[in-house]
Gaussian input, Z-matrix of N, CA and C with variables (Angstrom, degrees):
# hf/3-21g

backbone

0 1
 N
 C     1     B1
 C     2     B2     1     A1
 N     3     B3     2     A2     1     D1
 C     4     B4     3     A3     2     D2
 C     5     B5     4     A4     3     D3
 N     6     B6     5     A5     4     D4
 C     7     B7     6     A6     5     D5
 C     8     B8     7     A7     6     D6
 N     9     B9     8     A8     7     D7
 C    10    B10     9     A9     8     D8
 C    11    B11    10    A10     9     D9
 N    12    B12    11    A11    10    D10
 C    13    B13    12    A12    11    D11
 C    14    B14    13    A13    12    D12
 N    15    B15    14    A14    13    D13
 C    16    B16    15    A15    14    D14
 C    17    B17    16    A16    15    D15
 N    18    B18    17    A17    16    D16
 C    19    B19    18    A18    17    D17
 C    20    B20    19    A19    18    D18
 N    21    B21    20    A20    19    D19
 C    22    B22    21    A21    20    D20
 C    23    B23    22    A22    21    D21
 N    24    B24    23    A23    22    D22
 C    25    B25    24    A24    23    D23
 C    26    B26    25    A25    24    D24
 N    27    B27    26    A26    25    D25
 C    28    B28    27    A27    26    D26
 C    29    B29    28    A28    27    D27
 N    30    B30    29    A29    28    D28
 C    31    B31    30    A30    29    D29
 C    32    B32    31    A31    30    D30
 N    33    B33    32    A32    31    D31
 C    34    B34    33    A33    32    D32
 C    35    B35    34    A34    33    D33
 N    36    B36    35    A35    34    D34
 C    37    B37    36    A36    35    D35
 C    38    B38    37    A37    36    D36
 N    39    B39    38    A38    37    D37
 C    40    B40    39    A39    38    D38
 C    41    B41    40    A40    39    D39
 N    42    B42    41    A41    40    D40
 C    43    B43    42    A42    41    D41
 C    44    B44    43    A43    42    D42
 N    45    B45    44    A44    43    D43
 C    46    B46    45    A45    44    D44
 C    47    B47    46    A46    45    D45
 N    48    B48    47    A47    46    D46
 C    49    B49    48    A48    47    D47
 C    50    B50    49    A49    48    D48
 N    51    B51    50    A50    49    D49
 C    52    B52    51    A51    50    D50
 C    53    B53    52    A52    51    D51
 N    54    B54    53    A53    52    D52
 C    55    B55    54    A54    53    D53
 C    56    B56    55    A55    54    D54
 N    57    B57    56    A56    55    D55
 C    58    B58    57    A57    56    D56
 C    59    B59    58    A58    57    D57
 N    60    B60    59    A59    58    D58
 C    61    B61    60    A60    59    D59
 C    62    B62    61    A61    60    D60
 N    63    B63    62    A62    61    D61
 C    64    B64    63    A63    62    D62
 C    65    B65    64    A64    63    D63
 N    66    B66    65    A65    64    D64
 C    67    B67    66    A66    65    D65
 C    68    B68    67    A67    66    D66
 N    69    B69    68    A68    67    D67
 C    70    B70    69    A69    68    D68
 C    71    B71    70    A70    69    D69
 N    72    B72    71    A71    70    D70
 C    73    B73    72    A72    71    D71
 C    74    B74    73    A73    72    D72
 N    75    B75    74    A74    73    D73
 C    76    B76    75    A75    74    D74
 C    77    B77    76    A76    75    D75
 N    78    B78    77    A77    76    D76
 C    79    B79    78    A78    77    D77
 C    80    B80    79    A79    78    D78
 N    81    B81    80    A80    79    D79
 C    82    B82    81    A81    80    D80
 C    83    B83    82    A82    81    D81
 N    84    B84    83    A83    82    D82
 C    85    B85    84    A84    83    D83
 C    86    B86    85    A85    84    D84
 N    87    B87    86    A86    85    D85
 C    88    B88    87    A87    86    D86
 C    89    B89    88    A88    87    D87
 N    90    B90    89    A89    88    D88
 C    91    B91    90    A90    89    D89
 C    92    B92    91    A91    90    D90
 N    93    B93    92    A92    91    D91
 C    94    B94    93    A93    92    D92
 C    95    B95    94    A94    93    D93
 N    96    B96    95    A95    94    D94
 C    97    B97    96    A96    95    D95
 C    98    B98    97    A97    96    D96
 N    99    B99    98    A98    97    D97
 C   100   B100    99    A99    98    D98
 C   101   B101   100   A100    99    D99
 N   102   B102   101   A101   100   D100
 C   103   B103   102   A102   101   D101
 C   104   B104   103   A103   102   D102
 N   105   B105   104   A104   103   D103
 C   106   B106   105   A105   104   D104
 C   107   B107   106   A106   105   D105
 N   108   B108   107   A107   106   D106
 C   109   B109   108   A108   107   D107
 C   110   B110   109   A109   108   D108
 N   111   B111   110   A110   109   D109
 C   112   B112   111   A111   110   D110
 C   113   B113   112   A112   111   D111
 N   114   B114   113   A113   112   D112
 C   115   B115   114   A114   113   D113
 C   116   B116   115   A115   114   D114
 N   117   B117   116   A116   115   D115
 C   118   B118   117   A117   116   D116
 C   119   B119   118   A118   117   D117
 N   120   B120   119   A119   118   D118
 C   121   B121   120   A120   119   D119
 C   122   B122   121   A121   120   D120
 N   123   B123   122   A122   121   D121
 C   124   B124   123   A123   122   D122
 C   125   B125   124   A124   123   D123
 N   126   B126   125   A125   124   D124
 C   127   B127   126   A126   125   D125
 C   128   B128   127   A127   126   D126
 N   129   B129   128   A128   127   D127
 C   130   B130   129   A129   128   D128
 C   131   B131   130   A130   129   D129
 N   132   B132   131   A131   130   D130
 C   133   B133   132   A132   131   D131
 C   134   B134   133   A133   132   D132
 N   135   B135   134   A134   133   D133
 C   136   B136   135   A135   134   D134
 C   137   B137   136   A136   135   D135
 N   138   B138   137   A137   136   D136
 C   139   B139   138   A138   137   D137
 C   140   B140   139   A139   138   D138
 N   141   B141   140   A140   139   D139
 C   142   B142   141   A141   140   D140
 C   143   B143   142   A142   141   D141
 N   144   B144   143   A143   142   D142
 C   145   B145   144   A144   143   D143
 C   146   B146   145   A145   144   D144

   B1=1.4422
   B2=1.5347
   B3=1.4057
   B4=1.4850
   B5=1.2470
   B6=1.2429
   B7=2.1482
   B8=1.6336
   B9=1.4041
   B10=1.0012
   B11=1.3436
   B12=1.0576
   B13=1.7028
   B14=1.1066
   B15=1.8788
   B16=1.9521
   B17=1.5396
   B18=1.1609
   B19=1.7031
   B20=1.3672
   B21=0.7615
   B22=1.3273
   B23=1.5907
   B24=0.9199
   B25=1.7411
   B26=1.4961
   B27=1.3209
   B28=1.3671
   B29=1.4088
   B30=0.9873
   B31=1.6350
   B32=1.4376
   B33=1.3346
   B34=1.5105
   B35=1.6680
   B36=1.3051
   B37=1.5237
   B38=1.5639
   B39=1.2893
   B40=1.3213
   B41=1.7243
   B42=1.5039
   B43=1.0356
   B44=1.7412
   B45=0.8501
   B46=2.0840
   B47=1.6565
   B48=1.2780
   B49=1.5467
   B50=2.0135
   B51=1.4722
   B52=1.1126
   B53=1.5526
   B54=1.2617
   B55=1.3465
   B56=1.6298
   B57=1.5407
   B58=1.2145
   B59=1.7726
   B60=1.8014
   B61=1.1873
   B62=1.3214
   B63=1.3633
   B64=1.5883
   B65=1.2397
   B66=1.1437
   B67=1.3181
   B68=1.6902
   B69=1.4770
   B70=1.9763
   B71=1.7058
   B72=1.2728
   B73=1.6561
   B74=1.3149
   B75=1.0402
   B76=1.9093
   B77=1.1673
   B78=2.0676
   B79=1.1261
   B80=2.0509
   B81=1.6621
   B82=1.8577
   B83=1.9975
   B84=1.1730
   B85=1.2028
   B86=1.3941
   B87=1.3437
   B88=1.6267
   B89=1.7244
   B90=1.3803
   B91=1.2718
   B92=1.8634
   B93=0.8022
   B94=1.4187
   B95=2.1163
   B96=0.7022
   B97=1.4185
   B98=1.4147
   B99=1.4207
   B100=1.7444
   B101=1.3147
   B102=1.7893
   B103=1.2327
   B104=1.8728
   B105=1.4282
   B106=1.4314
   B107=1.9569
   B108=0.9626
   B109=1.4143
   B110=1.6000
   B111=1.2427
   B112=1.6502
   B113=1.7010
   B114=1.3684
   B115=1.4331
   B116=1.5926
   B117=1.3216
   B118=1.7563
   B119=1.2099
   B120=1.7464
   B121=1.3963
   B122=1.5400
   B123=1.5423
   B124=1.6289
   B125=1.2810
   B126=1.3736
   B127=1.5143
   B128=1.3718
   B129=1.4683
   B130=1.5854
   B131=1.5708
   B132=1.5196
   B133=1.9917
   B134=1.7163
   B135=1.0502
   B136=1.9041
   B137=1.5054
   B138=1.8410
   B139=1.6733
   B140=1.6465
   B141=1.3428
   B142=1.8478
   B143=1.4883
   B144=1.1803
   B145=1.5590
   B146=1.1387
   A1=108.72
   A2=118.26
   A3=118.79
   A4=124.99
   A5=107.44
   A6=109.33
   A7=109.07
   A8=123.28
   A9=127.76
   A10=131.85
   A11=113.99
   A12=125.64
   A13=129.47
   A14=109.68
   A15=108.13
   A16=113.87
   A17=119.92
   A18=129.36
   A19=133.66
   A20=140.55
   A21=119.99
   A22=106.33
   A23=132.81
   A24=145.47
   A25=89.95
   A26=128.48
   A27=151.59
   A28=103.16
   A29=131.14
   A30=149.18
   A31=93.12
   A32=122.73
   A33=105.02
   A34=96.73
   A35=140.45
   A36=120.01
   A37=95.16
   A38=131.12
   A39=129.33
   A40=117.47
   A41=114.49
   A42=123.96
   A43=118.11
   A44=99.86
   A45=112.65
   A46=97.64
   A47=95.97
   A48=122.16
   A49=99.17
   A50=112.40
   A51=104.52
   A52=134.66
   A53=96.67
   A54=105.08
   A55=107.52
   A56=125.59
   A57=142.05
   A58=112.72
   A59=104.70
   A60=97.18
   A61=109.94
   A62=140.87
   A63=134.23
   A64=100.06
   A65=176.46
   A66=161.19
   A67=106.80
   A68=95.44
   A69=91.89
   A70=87.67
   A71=122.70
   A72=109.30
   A73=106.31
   A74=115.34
   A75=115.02
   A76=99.61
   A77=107.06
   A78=104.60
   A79=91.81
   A80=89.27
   A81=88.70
   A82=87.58
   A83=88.88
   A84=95.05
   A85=111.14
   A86=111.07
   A87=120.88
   A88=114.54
   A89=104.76
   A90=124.29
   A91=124.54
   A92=138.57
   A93=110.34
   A94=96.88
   A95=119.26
   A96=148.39
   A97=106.43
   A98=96.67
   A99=122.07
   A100=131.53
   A101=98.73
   A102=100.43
   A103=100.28
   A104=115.94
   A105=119.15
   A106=111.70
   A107=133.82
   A108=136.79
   A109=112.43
   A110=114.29
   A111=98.77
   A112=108.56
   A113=83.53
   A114=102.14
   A115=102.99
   A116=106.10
   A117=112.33
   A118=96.68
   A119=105.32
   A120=152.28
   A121=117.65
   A122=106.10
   A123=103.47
   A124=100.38
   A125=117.17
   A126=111.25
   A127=102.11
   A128=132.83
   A129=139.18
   A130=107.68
   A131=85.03
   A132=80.03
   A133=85.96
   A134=116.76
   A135=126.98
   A136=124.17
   A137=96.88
   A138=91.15
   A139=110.94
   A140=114.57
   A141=115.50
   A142=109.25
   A143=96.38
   A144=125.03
   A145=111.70
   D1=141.50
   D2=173.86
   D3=-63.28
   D4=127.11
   D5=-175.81
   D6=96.32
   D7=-7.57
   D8=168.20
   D9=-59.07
   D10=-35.29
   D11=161.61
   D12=-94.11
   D13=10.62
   D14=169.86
   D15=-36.85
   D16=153.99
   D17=138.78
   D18=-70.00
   D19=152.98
   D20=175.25
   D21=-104.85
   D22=-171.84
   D23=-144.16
   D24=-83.83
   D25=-56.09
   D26=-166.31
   D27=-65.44
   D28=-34.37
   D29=-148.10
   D30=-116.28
   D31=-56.64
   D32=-173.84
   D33=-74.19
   D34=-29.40
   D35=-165.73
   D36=-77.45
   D37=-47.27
   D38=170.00
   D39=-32.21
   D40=-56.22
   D41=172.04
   D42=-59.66
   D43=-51.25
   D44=160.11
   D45=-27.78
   D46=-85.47
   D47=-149.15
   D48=-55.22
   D49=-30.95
   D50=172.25
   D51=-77.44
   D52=-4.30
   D53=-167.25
   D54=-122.24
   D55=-7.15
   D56=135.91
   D57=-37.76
   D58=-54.57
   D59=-173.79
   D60=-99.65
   D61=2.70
   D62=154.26
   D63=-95.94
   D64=-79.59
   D65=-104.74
   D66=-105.55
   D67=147.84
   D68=-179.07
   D69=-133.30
   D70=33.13
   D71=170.74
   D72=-151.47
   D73=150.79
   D74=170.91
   D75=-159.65
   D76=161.33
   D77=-173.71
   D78=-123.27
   D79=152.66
   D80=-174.88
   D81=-125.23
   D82=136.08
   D83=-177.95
   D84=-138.91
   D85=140.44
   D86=178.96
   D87=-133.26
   D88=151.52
   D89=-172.94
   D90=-83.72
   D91=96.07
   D92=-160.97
   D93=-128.25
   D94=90.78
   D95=169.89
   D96=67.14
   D97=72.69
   D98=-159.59
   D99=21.44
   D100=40.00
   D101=162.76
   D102=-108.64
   D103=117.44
   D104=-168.98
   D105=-74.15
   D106=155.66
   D107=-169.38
   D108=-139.93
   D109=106.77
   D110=175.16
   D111=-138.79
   D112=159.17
   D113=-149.28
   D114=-134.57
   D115=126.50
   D116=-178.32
   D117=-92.35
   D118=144.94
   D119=-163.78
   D120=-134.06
   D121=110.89
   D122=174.90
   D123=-101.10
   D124=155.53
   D125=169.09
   D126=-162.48
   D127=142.41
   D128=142.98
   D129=-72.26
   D130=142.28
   D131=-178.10
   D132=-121.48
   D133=103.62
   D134=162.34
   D135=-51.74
   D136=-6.36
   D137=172.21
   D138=101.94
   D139=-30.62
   D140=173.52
   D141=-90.22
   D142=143.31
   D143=165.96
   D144=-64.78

């Protein structure tokens, strides 16, 4: 059923924060008159906001 597998608020920052500190790549991607663009990202995350 749809909406059945939300997170809740708590659960997605939990989920954030874990994958901040195992992961060293991400991709950021933007749209620009629906032609989409993505672009790899290394990063250390030290833990501050």
């Amino acid at each position: 059923m749809p909406g059945e597998d939300l997170r809740s608020t708590q659960q997605r920052a939990a989920d954030t924060l874990v994958r901040l500190e195992q992961d060293n790549d991400l991709w950021i991607t933007t749209a620009s008159e629906g032609r989409p663009w993505l672009v790899p990202l290394s990063f250390h995350w030290t833990g501050q906001v």
